[in-house]
C-alpha positions in Angstrom: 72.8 89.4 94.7 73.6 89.1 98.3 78.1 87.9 98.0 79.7 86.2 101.3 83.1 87.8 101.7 83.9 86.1 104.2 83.2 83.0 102.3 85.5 84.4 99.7 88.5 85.7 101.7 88.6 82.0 103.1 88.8 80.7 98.9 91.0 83.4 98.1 93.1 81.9 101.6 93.4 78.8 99.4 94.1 80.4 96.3 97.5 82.1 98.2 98.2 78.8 99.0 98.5 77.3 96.3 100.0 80.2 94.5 101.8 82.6 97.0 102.8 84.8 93.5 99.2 85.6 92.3 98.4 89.7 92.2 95.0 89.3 91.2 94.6 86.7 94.2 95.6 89.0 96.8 93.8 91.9 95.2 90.3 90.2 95.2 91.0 89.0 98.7 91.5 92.4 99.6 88.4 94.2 98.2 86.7 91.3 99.6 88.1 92.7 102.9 87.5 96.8 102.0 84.1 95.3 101.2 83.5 94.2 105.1 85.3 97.6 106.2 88.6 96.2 106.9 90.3 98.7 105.0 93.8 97.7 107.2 93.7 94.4 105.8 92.4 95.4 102.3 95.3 98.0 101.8 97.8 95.1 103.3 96.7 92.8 100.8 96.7 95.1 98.2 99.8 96.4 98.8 100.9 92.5 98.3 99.3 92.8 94.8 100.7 96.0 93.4 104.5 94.6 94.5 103.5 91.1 92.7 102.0 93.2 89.6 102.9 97.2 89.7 100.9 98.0 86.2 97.7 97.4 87.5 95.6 100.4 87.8 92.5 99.3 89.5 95.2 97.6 92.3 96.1 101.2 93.2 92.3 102.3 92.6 91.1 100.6 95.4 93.9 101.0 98.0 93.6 105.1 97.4 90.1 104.6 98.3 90.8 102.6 101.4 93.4 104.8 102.7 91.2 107.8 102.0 88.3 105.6 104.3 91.1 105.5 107.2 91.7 109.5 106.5 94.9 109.0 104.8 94.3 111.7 102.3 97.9 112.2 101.0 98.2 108.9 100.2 95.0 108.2 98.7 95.8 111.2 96.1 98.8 109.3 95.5 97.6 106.2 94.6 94.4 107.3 93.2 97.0 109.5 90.9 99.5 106.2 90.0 95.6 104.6 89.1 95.0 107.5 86.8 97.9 107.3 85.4 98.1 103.7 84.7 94.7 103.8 83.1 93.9 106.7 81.8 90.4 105.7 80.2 89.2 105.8 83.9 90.4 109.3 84.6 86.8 110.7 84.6 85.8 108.4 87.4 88.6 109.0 89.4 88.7 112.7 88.8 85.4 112.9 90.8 86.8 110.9 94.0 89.8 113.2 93.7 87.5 116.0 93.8 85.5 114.3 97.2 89.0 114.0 98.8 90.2 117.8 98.3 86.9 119.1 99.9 88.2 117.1 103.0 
């Protein structure tokens, strides 16, 4: 399955809109973004979600891994951390890109 980001940052546009207050809004638009390698914009939006919803794990998942794509290292530990500690079942999984990141 072949997905058109682009075509979906310009729904999730609308979504924002609509709803200026939606996390999971901003979150999708932004791995829609780390998704065509804008990881500025991705972490931006991002960002946006985690101060709209702070208890969302896979929010602070995915902006570790786009800082850690910009060579932000520190801070990807740090929010790949606040991920791991916000959802632990997942702590396996994120272990393993902690790992990748030290070897840096």
């Amino acid at each position: 399955m072949i997905t058109d980001y682009k075509a979906d940052i310009k729904k999730y546009n609308e979504i924002i809109k609509q709803n200026p207050d939606d996390p999971k809004a901003y979150y999708n638009r932004g791995l829609s973004k780390h998704y065509l390698g804008d990881y500025k914009g991705a972490i931006k939006d991002v960002s946006k979600a985690i101060n709209l919803d702070p208890t969302y794990a896979d929010s602070f998942n995915n902006r570790g891994v786009a800082k850690y794509k910009l060579g932000d290292y520190k801070g990807a530990v740090e929010d790949l951390n606040k991920a791991k500690e916000l959802n632990p079942d997942k702590a396996e999984k994120i272990n393993l890109v902690l790992k990748i990141i030290k070897n840096k």
